[in-house]
Backbone as ProteinMPNN parsed JSONL, in Angstrom:
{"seq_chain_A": "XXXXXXXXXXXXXXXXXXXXXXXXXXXXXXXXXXXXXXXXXXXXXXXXXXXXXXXXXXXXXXXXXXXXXXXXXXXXXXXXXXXXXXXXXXXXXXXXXXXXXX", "coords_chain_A": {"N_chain_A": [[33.739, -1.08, 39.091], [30.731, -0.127, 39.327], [31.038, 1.206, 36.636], [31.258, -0.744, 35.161], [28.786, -2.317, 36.135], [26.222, -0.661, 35.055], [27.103, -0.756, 32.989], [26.099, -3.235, 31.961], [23.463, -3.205, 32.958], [22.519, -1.047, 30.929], [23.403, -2.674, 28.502], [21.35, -4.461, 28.689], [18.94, -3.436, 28.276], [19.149, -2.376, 26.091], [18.672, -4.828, 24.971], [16.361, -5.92, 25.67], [14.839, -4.046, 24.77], [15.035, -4.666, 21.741], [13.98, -7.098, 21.605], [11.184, -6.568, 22.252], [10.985, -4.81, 20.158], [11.185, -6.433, 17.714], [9.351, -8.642, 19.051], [6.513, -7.225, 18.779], [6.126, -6.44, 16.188], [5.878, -8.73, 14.755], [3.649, -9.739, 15.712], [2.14, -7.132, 15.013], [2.476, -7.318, 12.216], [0.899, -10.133, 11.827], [-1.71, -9.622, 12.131], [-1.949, -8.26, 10.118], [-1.507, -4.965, 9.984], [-0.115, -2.583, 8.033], [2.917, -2.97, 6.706], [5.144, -0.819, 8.08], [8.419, -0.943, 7.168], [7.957, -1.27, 4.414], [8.529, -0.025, 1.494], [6.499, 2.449, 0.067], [5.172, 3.218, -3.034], [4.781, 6.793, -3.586], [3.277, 8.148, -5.119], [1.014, 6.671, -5.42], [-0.355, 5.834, -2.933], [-2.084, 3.762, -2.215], [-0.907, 1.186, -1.902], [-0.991, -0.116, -3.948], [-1.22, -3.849, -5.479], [1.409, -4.82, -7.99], [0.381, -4.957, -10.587], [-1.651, -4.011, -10.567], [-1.262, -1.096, -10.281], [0.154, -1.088, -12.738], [-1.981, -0.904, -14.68], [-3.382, 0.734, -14.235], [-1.353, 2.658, -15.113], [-1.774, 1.938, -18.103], [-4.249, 3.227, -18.174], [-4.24, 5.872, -17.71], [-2.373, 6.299, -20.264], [-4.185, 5.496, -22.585], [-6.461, 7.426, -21.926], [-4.686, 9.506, -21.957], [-4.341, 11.888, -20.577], [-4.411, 12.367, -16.875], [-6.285, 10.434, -14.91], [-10.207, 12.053, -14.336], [-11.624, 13.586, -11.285], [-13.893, 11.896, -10.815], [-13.52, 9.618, -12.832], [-11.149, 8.585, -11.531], [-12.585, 7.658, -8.884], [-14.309, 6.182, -9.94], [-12.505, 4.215, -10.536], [-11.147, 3.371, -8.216], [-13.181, 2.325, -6.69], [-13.743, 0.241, -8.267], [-11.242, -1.27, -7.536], [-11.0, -1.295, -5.028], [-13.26, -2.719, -5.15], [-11.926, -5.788, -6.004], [-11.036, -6.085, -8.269], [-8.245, -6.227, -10.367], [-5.483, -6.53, -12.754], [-5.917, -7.074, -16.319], [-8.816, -7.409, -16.103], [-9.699, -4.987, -14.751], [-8.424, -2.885, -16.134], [-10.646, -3.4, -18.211], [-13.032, -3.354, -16.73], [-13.017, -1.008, -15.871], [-13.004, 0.392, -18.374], [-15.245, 0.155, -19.736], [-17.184, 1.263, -17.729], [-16.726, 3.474, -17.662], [-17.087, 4.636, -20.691], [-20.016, 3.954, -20.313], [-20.697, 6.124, -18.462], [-20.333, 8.348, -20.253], [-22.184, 8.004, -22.0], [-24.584, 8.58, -20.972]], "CA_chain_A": [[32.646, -1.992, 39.355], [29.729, 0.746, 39.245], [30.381, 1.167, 35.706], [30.295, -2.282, 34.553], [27.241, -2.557, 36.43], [25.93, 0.483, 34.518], [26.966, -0.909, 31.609], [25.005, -4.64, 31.914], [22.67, -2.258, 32.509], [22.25, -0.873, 29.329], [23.462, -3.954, 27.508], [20.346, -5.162, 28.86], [17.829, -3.027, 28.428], [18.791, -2.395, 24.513], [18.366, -6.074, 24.16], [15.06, -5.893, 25.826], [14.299, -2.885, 23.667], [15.06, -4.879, 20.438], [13.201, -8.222, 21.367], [10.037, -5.876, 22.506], [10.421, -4.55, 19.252], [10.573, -7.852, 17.182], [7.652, -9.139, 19.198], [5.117, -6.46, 18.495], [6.768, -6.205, 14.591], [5.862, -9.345, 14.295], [2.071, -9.308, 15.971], [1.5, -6.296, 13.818], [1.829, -8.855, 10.47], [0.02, -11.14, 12.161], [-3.088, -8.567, 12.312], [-2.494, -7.251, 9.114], [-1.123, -3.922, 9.619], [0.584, -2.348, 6.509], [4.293, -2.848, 7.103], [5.924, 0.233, 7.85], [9.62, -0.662, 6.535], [7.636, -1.089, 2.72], [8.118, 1.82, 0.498], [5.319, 2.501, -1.241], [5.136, 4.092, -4.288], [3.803, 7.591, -2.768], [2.388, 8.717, -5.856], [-0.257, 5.706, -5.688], [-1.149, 5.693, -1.587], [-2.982, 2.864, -1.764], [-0.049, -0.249, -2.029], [-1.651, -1.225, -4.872], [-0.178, -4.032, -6.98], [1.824, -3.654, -9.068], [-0.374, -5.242, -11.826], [-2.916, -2.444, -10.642], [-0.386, 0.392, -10.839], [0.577, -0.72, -14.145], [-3.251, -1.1, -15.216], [-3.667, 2.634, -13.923], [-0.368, 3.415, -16.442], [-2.494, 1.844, -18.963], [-5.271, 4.351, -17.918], [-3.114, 7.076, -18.22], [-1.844, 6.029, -21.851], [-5.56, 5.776, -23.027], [-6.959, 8.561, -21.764], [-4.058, 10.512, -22.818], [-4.268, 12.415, -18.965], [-4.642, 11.59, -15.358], [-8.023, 10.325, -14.545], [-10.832, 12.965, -13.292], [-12.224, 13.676, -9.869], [-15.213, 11.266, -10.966], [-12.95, 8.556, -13.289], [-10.499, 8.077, -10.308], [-13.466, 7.111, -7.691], [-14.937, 4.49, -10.434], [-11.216, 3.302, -10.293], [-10.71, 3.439, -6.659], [-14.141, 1.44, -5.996], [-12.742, -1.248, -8.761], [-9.831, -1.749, -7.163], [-11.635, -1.931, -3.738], [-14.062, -4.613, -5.055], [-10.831, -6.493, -6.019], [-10.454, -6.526, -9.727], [-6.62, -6.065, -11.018], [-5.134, -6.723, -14.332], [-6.531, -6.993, -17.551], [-10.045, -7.498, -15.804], [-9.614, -4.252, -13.704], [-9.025, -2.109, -16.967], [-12.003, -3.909, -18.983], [-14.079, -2.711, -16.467], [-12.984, 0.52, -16.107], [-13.209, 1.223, -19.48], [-17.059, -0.539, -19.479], [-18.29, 2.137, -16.867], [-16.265, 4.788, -18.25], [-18.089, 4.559, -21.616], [-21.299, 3.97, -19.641], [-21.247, 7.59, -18.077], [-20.271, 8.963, -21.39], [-23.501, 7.869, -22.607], [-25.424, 9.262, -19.932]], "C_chain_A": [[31.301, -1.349, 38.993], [29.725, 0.689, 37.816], [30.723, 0.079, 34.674], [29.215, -2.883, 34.566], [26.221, -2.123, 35.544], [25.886, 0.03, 32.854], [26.165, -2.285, 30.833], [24.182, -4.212, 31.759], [22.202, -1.955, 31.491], [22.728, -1.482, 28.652], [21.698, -4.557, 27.644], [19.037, -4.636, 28.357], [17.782, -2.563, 26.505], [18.589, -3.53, 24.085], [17.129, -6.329, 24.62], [14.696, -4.891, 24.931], [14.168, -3.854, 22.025], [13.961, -6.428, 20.626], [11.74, -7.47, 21.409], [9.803, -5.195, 20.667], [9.874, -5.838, 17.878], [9.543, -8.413, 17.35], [6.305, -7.989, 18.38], [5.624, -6.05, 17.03], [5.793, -7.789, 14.028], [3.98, -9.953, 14.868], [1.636, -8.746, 15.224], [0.997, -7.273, 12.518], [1.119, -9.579, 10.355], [-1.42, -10.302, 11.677], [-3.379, -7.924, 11.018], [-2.188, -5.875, 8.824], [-0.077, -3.569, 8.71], [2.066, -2.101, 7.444], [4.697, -1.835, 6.567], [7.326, 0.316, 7.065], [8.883, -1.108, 4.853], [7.481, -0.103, 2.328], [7.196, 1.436, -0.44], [5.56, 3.461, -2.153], [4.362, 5.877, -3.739], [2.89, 8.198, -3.747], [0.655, 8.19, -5.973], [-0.707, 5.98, -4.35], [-1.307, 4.604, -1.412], [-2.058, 1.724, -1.17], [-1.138, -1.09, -2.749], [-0.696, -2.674, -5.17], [0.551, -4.271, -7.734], [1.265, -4.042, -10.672], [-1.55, -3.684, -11.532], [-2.113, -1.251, -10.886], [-0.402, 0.241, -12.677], [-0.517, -1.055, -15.393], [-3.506, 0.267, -15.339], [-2.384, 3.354, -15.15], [-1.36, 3.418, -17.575], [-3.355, 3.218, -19.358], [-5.103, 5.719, -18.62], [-3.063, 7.279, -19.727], [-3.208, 6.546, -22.694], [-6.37, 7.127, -23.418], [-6.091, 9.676, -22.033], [-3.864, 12.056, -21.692], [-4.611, 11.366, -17.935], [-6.02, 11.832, -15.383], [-8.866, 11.255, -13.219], [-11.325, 12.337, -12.246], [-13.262, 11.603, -9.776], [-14.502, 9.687, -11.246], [-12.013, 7.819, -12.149], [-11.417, 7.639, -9.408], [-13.845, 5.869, -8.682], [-13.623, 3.114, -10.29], [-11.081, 2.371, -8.995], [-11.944, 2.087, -6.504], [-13.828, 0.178, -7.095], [-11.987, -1.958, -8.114], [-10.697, -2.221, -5.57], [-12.695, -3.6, -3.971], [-13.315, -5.915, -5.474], [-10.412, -6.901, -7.285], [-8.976, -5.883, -10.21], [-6.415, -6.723, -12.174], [-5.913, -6.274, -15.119], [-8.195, -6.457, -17.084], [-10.34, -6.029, -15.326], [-10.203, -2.895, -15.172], [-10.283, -2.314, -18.037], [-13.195, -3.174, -18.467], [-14.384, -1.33, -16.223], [-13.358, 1.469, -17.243], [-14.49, 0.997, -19.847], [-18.05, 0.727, -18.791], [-17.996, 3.801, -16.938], [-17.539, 5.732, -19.647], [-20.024, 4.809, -21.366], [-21.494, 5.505, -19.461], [-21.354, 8.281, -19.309], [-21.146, 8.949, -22.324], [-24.339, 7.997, -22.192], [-25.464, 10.566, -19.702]], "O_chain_A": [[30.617, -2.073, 38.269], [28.689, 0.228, 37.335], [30.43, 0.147, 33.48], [28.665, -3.616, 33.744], [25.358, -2.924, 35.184], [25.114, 0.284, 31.929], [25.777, -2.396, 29.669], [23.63, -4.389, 30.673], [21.321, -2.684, 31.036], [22.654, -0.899, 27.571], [21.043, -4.993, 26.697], [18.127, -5.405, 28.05], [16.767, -2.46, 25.816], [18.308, -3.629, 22.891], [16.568, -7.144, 23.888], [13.921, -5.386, 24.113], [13.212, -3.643, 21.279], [13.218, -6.72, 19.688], [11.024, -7.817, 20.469], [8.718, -5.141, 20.09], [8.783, -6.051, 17.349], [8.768, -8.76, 16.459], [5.433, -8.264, 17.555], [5.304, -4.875, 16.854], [5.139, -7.795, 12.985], [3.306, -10.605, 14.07], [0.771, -9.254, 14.512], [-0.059, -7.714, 12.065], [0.575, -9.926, 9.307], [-2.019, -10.697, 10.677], [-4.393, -7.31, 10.688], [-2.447, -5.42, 7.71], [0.891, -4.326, 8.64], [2.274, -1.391, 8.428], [4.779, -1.571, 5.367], [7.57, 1.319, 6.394], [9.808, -1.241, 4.051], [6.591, 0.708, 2.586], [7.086, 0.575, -1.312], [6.182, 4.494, -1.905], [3.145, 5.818, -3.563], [1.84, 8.722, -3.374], [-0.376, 8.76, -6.33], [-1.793, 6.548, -4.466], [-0.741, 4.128, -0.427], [-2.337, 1.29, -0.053], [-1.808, -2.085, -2.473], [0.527, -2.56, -5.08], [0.205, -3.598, -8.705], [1.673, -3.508, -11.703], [-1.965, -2.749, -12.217], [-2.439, -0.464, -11.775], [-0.772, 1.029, -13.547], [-0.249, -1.342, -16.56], [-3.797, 0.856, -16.38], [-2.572, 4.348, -15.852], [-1.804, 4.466, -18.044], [-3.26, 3.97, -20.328], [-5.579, 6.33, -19.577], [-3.591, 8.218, -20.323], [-3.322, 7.621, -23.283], [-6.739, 7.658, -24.465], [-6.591, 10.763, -22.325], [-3.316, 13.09, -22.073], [-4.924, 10.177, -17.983], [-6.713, 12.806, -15.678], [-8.633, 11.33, -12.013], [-11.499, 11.13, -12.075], [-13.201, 10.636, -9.016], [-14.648, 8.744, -10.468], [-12.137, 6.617, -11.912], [-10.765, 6.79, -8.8], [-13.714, 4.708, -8.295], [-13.651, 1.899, -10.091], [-10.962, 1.156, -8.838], [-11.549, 0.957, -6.218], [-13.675, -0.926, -6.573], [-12.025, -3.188, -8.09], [-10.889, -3.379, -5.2], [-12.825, -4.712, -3.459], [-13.876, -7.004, -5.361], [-9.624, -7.824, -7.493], [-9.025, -4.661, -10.348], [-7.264, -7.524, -12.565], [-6.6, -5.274, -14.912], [-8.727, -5.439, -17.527], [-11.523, -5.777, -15.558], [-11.27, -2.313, -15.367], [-10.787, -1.344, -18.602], [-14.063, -2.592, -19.118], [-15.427, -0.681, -16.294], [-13.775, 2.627, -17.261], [-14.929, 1.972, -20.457], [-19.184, 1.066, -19.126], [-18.58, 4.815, -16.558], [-18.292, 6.706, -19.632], [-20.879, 5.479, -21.945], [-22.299, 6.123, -20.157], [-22.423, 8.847, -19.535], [-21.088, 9.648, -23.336], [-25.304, 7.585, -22.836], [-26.194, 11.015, -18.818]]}, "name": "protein", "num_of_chains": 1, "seq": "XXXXXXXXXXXXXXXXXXXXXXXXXXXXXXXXXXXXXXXXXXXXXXXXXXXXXXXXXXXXXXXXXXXXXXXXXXXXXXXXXXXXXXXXXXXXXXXXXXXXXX"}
C-alpha cells in the first residue's frame, strides 16, 4: 500500500513537473525569448537568417577573407537596422567602399 502511494506520488509530481514546464516553454515564446531547443549555427551567434548568413558567405567570397574588426561592426549594425538579402550586401559593400575612400 505505502509503495503505491509512493508511487502516485511520483507519477504525480513528474506530471506536474512536465505541465510546469510546457507552461513557462510556452510564455517564454510568447515574450520572445530565443528558443533554447534551436540550434544555432554557433559560428554566426546572432540567429541570423539564413538569407543573412548566406549574404555574409557572399562577404566572405568577395573579400576573399573573413571580415575585419571594423568591416564586421558595419555588418553587425546592418543587420541590426534590419537589412538582409541582396539589400543587406549592397549596402555593405556601399559603406565598405566609403571608408576606403576616406
Amino acid at each position: 500500500m505505502e509503495l503505491t502511494i509512493g508511487i502516485i506520488i511520483a507519477i504525480f509530481f513528474v506530471v506536474l513537473t512536465v505541465i510546469m514546464f510546457a507552461l513557462g516553454y510556452r510564455e517564454a515564446l510568447k515574450t520572445k525569448v530565443e528558443d533554447p531547443f534551436v540550434y544555432e549555427n554557433f559560428l554566426i551567434g546572432e540567429g541570423w537568417e539564413k538569407d543573412t548568413f548566406v549574404e555574409y558567405e557572399k562577404i566572405i567570397d568577395i573579400l576573399g577573407r573573413e571580415p575585419s574588426d571594423d568591416e564586421m561592426k558595419i555588418f553587425l549594425s546592418l543587420v541590426e537596422e534590419g537589412y538582409h538579402g541582396e539589400v543587406l550586401l549592397k549596402k555593405f559593400l556601399e559603406k565598405i567602399n566609403k571608408n576606403k575612400h576616406h
